[in-house]
N, C-alpha and C positions, 0 to 999 in steps of 0.2 A: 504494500500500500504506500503509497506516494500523496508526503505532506508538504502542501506547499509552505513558503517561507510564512508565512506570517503565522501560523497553526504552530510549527517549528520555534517561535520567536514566544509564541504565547507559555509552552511548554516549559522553556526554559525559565521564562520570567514566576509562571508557578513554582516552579524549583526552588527557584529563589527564595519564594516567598515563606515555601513552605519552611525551609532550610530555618529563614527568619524566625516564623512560629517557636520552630523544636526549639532554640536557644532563647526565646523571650518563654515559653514556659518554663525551660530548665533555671533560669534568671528570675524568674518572678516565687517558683518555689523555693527557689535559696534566700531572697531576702523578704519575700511576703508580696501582699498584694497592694497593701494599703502603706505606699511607702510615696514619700514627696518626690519623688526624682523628676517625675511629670513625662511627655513622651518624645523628650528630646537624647533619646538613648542610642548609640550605634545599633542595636539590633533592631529597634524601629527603623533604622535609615535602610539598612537592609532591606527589610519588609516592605518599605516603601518605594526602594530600587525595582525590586521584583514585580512592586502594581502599577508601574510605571512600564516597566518591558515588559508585561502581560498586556498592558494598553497598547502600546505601540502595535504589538502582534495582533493585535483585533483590527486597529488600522489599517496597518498592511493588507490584513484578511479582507476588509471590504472594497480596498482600493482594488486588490488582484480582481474581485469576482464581477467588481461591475464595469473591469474592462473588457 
């Protein structure tokens, strides 16, 4: 089966994200939930990397199919 680029781009940017999750829950169990840090953390930027190039991949995906 053959994915085109932006399906491919989406994928990756899930990866990402998910990657992001495992480490803000491993993060969150170690110091608590109810902690001041607020959501300016490297593993949010992560996270946020990832819904960024899952976006992008959706673009791409629309721009391929309605040419």
């Amino acid at each position: 089966m053959k994915l085109i680029t932006g399906v491919k781009t989406s994928f990756i940017g899930t990866g990402i994200e998910a990657i992001g999750m495992l480490f803000d829950i491993l993060h969150h169990l170690n110091i608590g939930i109810k902690t001041p840090e607020g959501l300016l953390t490297p593993i949010h930027f992560i996270i946020f990397a990832g819904f960024v190039i899952n976006t992008i991949g959706v673009f791409i995906t629309f721009r391929t199919q309605a040419n």
